[in-house]
C-alpha positions in Angstrom: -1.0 6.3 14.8 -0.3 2.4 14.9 1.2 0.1 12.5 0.1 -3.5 12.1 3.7 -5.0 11.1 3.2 -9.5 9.6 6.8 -11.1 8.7 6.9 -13.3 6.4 9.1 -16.3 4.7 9.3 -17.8 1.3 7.5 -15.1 -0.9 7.7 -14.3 -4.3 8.3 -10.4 -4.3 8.3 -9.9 -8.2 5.2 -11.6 -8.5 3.5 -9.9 -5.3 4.4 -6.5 -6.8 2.8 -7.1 -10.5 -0.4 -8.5 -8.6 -0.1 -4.9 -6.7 0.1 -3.2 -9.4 -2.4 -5.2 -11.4 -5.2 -4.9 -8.9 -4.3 -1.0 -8.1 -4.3 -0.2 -12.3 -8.0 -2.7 -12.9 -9.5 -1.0 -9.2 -9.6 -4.1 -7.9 -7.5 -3.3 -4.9 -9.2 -3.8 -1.4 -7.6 -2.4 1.4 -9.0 -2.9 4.7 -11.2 0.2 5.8 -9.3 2.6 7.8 -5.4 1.9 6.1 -3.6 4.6 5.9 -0.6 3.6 4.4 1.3 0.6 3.7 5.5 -0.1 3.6 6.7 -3.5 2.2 10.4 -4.3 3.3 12.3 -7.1 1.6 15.2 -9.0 2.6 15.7 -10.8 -0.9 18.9 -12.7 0.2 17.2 -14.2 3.0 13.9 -14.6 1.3 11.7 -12.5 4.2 9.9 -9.7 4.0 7.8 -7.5 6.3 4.5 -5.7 5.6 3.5 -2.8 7.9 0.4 -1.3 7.7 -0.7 2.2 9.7 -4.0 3.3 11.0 -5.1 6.2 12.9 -6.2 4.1 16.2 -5.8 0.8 17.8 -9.6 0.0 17.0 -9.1 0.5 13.4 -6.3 -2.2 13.6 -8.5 -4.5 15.2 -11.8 -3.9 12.7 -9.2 -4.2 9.9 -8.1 -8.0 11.1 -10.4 -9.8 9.4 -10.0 -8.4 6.1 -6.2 -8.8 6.3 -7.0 -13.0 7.0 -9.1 -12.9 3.2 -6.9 -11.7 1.8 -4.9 -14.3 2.9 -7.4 -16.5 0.9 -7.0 -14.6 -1.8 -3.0 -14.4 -2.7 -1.7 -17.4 -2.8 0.8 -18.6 -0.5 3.5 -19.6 -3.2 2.9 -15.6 -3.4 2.7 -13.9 -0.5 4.6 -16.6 1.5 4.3 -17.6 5.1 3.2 -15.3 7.6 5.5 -15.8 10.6 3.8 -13.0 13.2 1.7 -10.6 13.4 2.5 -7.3 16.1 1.2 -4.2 16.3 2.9 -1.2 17.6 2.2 2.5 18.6 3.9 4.7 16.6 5.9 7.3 18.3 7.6 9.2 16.4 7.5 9.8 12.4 10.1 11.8 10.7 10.9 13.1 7.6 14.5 14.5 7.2 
C-alpha cells in the first residue's frame, strides 16, 4: 500500500468538511480512481493540516495525480488552503490495536 500525504497552510477546516459532506450526501464526490482511503489531520492552532491518501500501488498514485490537481481547481483556495508538498510513501506497517 502507499499513501500520497500534501500539507497544507491557511485552510478553512469547518468549511472543507461541510463541502465533504455536501458532495458525499448530493453524489457528487469524485475521488481519484484507485483511492482507497483518505485521513485528514488538522493542526487547528497552527492553521495546517495534512491529507493522506492510500492506494494499493505506486502506479495508482501516479494515474491518480492529475485528478488530485482539478480538484485543486475546483475547491477554492480560501478553502482548502495552500498546498506546501506533496510525498508519497510506502506503507509498511498498518495496525489496529
Amino acid at each position: 500500500m502507499y499513501a500520497r500525504v500534501a500539507m497544507f497552510e491557511g485552510a478553512d477546516l469547518d468549511r472543507l468538511q461541510q463541502m465533504n459532506e455536501e458532495r458525499m450526501s448530493s453524489g457528487e464526490m469524485n475521488a481519484p480512481a484507485g483511492m482507497k482511503k483518505v485521513l485528514l489531520l488538522a493542526d487547528r492552532n497552527a492553521n495546517r493540516s495534512v491529507f493522506v491518501a492510500f492506494f494499493d500501488s505506486r502506479a495508482e498514485v501516479e494515474a491518480a495525480e492529475a485528478r488530485f490537481e482539478s480538484m485543486g481547481d475546483e475547491i477554492p483556495e480560501d478553502v482548502r488552503g495552500r498546498r506546501t508538498s506533496v510525498d508519497v510513501y510506502e506503507v509498511v506497517t498498518e495496525q489496529d490495536l
